[in-house]
C-alpha positions as CSV (number, residue, x, y, z in Angstrom):
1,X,68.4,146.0,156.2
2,X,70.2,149.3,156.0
3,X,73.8,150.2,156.1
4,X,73.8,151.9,159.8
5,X,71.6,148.4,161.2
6,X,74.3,146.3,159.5
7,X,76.7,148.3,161.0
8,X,75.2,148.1,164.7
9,X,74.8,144.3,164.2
10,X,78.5,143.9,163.4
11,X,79.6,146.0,166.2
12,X,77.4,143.9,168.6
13,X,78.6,140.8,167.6
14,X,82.2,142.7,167.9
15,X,81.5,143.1,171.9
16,X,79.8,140.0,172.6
17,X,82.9,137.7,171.5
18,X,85.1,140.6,173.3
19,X,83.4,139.9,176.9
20,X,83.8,136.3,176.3
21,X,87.8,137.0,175.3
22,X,89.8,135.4,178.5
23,X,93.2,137.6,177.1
24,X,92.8,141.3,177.5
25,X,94.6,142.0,174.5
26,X,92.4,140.4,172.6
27,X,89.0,141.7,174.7
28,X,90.8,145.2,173.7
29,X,91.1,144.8,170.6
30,X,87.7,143.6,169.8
31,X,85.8,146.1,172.1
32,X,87.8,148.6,169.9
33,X,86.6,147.3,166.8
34,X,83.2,147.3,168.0
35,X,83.6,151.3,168.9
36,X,85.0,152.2,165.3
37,X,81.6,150.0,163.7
38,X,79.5,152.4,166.4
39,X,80.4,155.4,165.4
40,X,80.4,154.8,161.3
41,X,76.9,153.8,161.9
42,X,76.1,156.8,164.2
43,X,77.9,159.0,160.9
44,X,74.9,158.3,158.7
45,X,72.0,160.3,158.5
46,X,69.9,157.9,156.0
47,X,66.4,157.5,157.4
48,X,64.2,154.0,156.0
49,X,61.2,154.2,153.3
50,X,58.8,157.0,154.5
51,X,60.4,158.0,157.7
52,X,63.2,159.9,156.2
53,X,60.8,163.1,156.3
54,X,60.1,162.4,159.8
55,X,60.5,165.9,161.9
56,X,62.4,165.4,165.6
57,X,60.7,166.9,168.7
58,X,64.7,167.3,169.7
59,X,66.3,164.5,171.3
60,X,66.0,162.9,174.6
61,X,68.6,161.2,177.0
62,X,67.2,158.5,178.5
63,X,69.6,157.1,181.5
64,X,68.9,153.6,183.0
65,X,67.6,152.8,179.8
66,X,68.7,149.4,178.8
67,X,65.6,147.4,180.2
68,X,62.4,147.9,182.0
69,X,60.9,151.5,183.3
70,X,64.0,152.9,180.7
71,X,63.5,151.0,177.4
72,X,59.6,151.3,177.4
73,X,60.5,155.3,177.9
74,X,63.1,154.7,174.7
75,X,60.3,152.9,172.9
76,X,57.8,155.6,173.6
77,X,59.5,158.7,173.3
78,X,61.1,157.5,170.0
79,X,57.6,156.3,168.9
80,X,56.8,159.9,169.8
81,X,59.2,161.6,167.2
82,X,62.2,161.9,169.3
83,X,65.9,160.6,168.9
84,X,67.4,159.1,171.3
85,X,70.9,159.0,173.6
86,X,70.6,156.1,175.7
87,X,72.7,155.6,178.7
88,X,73.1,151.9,180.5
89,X,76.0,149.9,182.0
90,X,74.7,146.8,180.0
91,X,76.5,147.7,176.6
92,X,74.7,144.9,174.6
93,X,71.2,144.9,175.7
94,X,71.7,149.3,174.7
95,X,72.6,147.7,171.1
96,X,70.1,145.5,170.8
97,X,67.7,148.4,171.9
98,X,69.1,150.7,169.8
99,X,68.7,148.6,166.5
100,X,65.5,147.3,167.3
101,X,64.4,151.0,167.8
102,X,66.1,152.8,164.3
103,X,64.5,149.8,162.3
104,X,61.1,150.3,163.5
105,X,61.0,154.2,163.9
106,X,63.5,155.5,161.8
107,X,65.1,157.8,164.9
108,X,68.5,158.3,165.2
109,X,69.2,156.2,168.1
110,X,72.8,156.7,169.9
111,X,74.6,154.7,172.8
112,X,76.6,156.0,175.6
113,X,77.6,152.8,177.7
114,X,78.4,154.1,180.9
115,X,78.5,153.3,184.8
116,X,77.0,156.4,186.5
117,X,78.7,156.0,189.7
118,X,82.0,155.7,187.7
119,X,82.8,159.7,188.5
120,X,84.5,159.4,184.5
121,X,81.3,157.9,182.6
122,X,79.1,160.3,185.0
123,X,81.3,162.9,183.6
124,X,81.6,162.0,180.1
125,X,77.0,162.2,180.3
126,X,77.3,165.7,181.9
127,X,79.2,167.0,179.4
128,X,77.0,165.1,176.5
129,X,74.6,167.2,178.1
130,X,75.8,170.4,178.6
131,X,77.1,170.5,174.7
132,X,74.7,168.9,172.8
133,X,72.6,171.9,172.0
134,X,69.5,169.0,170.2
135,X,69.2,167.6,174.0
136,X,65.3,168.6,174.6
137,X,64.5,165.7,177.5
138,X,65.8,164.3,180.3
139,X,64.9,161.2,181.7
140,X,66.6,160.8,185.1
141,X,65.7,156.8,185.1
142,X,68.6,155.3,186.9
143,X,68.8,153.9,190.4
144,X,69.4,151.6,192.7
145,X,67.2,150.1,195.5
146,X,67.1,148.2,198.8
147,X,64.0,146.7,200.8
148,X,66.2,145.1,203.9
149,X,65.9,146.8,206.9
150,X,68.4,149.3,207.9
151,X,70.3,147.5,210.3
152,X,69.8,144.4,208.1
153,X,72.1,146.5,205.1
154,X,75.6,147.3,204.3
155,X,76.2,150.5,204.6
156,X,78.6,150.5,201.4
157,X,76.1,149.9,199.6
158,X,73.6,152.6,201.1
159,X,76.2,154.8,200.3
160,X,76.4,153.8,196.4
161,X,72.6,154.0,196.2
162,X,73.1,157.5,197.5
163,X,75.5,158.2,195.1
164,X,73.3,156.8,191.6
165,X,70.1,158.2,193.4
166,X,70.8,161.4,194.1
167,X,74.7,162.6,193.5
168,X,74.6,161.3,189.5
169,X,70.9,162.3,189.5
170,X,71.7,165.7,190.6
171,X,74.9,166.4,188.0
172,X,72.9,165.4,185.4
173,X,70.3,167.8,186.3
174,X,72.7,170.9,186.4
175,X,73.9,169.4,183.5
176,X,71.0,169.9,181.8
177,X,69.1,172.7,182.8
178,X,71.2,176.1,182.7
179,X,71.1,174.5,178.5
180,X,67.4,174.1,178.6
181,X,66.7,177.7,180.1
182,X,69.1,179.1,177.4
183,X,67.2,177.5,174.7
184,X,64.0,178.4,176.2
185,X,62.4,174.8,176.8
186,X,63.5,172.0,177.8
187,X,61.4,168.7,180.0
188,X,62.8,167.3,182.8
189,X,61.5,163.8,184.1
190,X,62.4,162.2,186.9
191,X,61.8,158.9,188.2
192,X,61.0,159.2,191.8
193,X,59.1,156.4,194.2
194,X,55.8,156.2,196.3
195,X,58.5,155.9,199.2
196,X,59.2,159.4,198.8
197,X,55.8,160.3,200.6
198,X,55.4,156.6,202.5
199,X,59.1,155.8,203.6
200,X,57.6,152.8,205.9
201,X,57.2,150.8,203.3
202,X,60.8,150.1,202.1
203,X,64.3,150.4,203.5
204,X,64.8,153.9,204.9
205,X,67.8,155.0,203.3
206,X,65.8,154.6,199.8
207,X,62.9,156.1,200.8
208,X,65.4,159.2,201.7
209,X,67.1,158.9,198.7
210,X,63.6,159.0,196.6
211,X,62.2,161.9,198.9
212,X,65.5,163.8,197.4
213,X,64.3,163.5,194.3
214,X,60.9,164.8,194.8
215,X,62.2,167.8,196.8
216,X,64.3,168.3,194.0
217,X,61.8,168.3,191.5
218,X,59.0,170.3,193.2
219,X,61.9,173.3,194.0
220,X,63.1,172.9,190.8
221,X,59.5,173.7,189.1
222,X,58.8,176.3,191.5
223,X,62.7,178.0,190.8
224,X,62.3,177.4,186.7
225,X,58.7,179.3,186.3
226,X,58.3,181.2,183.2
227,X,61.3,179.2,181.9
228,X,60.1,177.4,179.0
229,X,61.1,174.2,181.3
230,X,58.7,171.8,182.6
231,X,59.7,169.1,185.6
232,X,57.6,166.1,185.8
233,X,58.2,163.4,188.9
234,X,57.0,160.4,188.6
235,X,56.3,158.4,191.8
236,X,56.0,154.9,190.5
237,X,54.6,151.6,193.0
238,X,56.1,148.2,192.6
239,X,56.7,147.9,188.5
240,X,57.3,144.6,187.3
241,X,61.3,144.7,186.7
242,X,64.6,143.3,187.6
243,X,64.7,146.2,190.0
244,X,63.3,144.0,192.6
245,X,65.4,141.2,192.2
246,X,68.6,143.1,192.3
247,X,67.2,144.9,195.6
248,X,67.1,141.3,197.0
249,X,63.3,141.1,196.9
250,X,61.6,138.7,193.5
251,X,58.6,140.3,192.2
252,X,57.2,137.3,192.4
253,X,57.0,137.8,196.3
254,X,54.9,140.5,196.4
255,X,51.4,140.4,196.9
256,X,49.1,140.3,194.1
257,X,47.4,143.2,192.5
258,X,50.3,145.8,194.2
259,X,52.6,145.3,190.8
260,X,52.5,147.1,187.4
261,X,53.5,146.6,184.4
262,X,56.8,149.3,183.2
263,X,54.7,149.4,180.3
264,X,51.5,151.0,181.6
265,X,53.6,153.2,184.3
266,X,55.4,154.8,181.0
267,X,52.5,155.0,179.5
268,X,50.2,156.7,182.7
269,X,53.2,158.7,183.3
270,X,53.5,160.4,179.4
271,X,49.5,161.1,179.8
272,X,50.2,162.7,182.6
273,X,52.6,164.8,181.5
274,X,50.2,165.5,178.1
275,X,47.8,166.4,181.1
276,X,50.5,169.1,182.8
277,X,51.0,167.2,185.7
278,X,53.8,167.8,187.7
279,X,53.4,164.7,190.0
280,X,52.1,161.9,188.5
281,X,51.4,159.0,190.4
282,X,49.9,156.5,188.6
283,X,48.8,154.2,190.6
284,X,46.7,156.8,192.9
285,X,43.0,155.9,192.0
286,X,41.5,160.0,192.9
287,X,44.0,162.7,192.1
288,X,42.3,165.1,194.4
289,X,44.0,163.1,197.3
290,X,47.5,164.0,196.2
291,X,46.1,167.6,195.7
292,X,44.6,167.9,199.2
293,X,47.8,166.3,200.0
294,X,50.0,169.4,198.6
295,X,47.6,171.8,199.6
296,X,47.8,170.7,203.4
297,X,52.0,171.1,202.7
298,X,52.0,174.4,201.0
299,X,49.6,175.9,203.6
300,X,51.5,174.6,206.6
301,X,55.0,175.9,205.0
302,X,54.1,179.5,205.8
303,X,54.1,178.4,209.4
304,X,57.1,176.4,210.0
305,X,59.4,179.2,210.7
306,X,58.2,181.8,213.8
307,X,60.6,183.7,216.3
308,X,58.9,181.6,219.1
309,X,58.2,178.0,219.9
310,X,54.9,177.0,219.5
311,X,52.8,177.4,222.9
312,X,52.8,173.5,223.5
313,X,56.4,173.2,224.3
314,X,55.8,175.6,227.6
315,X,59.1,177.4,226.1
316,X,59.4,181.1,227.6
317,X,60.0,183.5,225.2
318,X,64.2,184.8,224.3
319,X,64.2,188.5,223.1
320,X,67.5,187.5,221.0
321,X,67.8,185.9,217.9
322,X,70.5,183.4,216.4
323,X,71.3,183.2,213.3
């Protein structure tokens, strides 16, 4: 075991026995010690054995990342020759993680614990992002979800999904990008939902959130062309993670054959992006669906602006114009 794992191990032991402290002064003091043992063991630069010569395709920032769809994307991409910046509320499943990670792929592996509808955490990532000049991927993993019925929900908590879903999603984003087209390259992932383009099937206000995000990235790739930056969405179906027990629905519940694993959906959507896609749904069995499926969009967009209602509406015509 190397110095840095030794170091990561201490510190995690540091801020389990610090949530478990009753006095604050105490939990303080701990949690304080366990930051100090972080960031000696984020100071070194010593790689294990053979890795040491390893070259970095840049470094990602992996948000959400502390279990399911997020870790197997740390695993992956680290696997793949990148470093990593993980960002997760769950400070000690990111530590865990991140040792696991360093000792089996020699990457430098870095934790930001943070709560991205905390506006000071979400602030602290956006400027990790808009200074670290190694940042060469962004994984927009985070989110929330909800599968009551609207009138069924709280609507303080619609309004915090809105808020992770789209508001953090979309600062992280402008974070990121105006450094990416500097540098001349950059990737963009984000981690969208079939209920962008079926919104029946879930609660609404998730489905809305999700479209967001698709929107975002398909404007996005069209405004960044000739760039050096490439946007990926992902539109993932039921993936077998806590997400649906949090959203107040077990996995268990849903009906067989409809779930997949995080690890295969990490794994369909990095092939797809190896294959240049900019949507990948993995789940779709025929791509050429979802291609006649933007075709019949892209053609109907250059008729969904006229000076005059369409004939159906028996609408006479104005000869004015408002803007």
């Amino acid at each position: 075991m190397d110095e840095r794992q030794k170091l990561r191990e201490l510190a995690a032991w540091y801020r389990e026995f610090a949530e478990r402290a009753g006095n604050p002064a105490i939990w303080d003091a701990r949690l304080r010690t366990a930051e100090e043992l972080e960031k000696k063991a984020a100071s070194l630069t010593e790689r294990r054995g053979d890795m040491s010569a390893t070259k970095t395709t840049g470094t990602a920032v992996i948000t959400g990342a502390s279990s399911g769809i997020g870790a197997v994307y740390a695993d992956r991409l680290a696997k793949r020759g990148y470093d990593l910046i993980l960002v997760a509320r769950n400070r000690g499943r990111l530590a865990m993680l991140a040792r696991r990670l360093e000792s089996e792929t020699g990457r430098s592996i870095e934790t930001i614990p943070a709560d991205l509808n905390d506006k000071e955490d979400l602030a602290r990532i956006e400027t990790t992002l808009r200074t670290n000049a190694a940042i060469t991927l962004l994984v927009n993993n985070a989110g929330v979800g909800a599968t009551a019925p609207l009138l069924d929900s709280d609507v303080e908590k619609m309004d915090e999904m809105i808020r992770l879903n789209v508001g953090a999603l979309t600062r992280l984003t402008y974070a990121a990008v105006p450094g990416f087209v500097a540098r001349g390259g950059g990737t963009l992932m984000n981690i969208a939902s079939i209920v962008a383009i079926s919104p029946e099937t879930l609660n609404g206000v998730y489905g809305g959130t999700k479209a967001f995000v698709l929107a975002l990235s398909l404007s996005l790739n069209n405004e960044l062309a000739g760039t050096g930056v490439r946007v990926q969405v992902i539109l993932p179906g039921a993936i077998a993670t806590e997400f649906w027990d949090i959203a107040g629905l077990p996995v268990g519940n849903l009906r067989s054959g409809t779930v997949m694993s995080a690890e295969d959906l990490v794994d369909a959507a990095l092939a797809g992006h190896d294959q240049g896609e900019i949507v990948t749904i993995p789940s779709l069995p025929d791509r050429t669906e979802w291609d006649a499926f933007e075709t019949a969009r892209r053609a109907m967009s250059v008729r969904l602006s006229t000076a005059v209602p369409a004939a159906r509406y028996g609408i006479g015509h104005s000869n004015h114009a408002e803007a």
